[in-house]
N, C-alpha and C positions, 0 to 999 in steps of 0.2 A: 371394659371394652368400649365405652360410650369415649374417654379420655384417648384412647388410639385412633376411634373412628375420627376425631373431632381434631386430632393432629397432623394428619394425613391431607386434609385439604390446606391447611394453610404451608407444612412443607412444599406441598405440591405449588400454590401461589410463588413461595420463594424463592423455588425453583424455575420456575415462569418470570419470573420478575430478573434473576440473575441471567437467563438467556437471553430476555428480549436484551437488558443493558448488553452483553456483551458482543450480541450482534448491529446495536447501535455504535458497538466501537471500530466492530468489524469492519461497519460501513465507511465511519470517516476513516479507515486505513486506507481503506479501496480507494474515497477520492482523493486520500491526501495522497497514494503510490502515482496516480495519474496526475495531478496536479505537480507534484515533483520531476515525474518523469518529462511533462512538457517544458518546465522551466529550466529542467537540464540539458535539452537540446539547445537554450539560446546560451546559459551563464553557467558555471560553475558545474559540469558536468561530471570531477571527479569526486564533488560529493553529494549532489542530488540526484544522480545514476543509482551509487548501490542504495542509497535510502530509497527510492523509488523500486527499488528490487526486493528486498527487505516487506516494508509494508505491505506491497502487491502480494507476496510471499503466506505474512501472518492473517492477511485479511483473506487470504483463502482457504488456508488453513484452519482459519478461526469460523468460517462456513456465512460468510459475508453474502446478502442479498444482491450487493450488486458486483458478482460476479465479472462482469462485461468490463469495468473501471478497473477492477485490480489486476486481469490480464493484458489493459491497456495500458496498465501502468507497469506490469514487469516488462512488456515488450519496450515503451518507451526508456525502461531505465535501462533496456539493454542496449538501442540505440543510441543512448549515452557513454556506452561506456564503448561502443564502437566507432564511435563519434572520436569521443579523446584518443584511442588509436591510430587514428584515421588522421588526426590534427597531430599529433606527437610523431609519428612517421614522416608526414608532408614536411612540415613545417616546423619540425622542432620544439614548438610550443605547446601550450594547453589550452589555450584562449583561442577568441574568434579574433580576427581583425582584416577588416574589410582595404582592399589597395587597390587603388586606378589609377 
């Protein structure tokens, strides 16, 4: 019994130990979805939209502390990806390009 009691708390640690890691990954998805999601409004929107959708996605999923970054970052990937409709209907292209 003493061999059960005495396995039970360090389970219990690496099981503690495996959440905090994988809510430490949760996190960088959260600001990597937001960090994508901003960079895809200037450059390369048709592929840092769905990765910014994506992450936003698993880091919420995955029960990420910071919340707030990875709904601002599927919002932002989605404004990327309504963005390059927006540009693909105008103007044919996929790219920004500025004209005066």
């Amino acid at each position: 019994m003493t061999a059960l009691s005495e396995a039970t708390p360090t389970a219990t640690a690496a099981t503690a130990a495996t959440s905090t890691t994988a809510r430490s990954h949760a996190d960088g998805m959260a600001v990597a979805s937001f960090v994508l999601g901003l960079l895809g409004t200037l450059v390369l929107n048709l592929v840092l939209g769905p990765c910014a959708l994506i992450l936003g996605g698993l880091a919420l999923a995955r029960g990420t502390t910071r919340r707030g970054r990875a709904l601002l970052g599927l919002a932002l990937g989605a404004v990327d990806l309504l963005l390059l409709a927006f540009l693909v209907t105008t103007d044919g292209t996929v790219s920004w390009h500025i004209t005066g």
